[in-house]
C-alpha positions as CSV (number, residue, x, y, z in Angstrom):
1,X,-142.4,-21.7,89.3
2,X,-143.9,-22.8,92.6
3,X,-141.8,-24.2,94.9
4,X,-141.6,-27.9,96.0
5,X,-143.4,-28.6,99.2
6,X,-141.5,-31.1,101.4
7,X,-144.0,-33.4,103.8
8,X,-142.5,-35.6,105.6
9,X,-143.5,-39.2,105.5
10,X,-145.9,-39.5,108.2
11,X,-147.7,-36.6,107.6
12,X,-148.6,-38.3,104.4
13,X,-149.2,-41.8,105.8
14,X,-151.5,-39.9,107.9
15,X,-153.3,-38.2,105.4
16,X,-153.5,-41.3,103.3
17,X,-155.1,-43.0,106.2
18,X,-157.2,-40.0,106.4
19,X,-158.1,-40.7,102.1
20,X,-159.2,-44.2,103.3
21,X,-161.2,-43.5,106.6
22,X,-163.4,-41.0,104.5
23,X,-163.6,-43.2,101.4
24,X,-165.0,-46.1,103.9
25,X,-167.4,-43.5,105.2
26,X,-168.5,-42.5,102.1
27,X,-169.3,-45.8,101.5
28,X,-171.1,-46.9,104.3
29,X,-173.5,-43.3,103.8
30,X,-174.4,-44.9,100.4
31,X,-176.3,-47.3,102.3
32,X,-178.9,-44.6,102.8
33,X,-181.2,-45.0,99.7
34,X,-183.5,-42.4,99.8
35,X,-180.7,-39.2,100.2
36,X,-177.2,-39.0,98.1
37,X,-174.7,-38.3,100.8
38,X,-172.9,-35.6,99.1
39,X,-171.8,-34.0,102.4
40,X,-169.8,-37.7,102.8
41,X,-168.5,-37.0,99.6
42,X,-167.6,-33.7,99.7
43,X,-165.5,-35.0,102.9
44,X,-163.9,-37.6,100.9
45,X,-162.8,-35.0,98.0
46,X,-161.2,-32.4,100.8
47,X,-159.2,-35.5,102.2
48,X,-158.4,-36.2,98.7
49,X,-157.0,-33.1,97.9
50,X,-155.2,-32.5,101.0
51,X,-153.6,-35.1,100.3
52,X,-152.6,-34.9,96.8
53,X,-151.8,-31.1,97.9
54,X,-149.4,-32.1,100.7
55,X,-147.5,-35.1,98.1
56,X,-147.0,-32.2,95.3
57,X,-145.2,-33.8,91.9
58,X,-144.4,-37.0,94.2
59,X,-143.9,-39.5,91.4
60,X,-145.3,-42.5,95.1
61,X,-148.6,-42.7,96.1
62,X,-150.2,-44.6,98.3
63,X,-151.3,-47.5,97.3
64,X,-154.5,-47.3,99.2
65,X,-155.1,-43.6,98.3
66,X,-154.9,-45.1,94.6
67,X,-157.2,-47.5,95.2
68,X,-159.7,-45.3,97.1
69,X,-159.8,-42.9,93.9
70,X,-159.2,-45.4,91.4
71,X,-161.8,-46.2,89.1
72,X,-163.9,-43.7,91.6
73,X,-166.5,-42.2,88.3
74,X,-167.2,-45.8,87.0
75,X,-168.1,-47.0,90.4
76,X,-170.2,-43.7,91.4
77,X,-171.9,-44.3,87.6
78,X,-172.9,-47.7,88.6
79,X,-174.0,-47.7,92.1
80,X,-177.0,-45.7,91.4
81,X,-179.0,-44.9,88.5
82,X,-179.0,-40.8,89.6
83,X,-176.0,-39.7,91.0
84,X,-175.2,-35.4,91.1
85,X,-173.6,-34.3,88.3
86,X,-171.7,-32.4,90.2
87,X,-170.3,-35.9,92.3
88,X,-169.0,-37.5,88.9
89,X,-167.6,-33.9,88.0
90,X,-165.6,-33.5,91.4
91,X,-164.7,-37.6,91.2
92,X,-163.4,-36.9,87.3
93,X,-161.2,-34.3,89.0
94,X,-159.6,-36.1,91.6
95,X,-158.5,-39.3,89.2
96,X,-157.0,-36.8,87.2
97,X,-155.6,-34.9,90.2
98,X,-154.0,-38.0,91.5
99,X,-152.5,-39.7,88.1
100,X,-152.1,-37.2,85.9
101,X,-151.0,-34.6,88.2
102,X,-153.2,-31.7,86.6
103,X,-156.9,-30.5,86.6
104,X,-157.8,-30.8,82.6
105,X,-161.2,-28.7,83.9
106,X,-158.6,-25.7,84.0
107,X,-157.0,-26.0,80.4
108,X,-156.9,-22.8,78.6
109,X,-157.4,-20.7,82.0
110,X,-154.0,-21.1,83.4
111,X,-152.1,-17.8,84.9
112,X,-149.7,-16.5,82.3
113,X,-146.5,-18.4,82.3
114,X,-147.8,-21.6,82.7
């Protein structure tokens, strides 16, 4: 068993603003019709998971972190007609990251003991 990382409360308001700053960003490169911006993205994800990383099993979340990732796959399916596959993969991760506090893309290859 891993043990429980402790962050202190601004370090994760921090990275929470960090969620949101590169979730707005994100959104502003989608602007840009003729290129996906999957390096925006990309960004957006590390944040992500820095952040859900540094909160651990933290039963609070920011609410803005919630709502940046929130909903995040039904929105990328219907802003554009093409999207990566590999966006809505990464964006089904996160949601599941964030609420249900595992990555159901790694059932079955857990290490032993888990």
């Amino acid at each position: 068993m891993q043990p429980k990382k402790v962050t202190s409360n601004s370090e994760k308001d921090r990275l929470a603003k960090e969620v949101v700053k590169l979730r707005i960003s994100f959104e502003d490169a989608l602007s840009n019709i003729r290129k996906y911006p999957v390096a925006e993205f990309t960004a957006f994800v590390a944040g992500a998971r820095r952040y859900i990383d540094a909160t651990g099993r933290d039963p609070l979340v920011h609410r803005e972190v919630a709502s940046a990732i929130h909903g995040l796959v039904d929105f990328l399916s219907v802003e554009r007609k093409r999207v990566p596959g590999t966006v809505l993969y990464e964006a089904d991760r996160l949601q599941c990251l964030l609420f249900a506090g595992y990555d159901h893309y790694f059932d079955g290859d857990e290490p032993p003991g888990l």
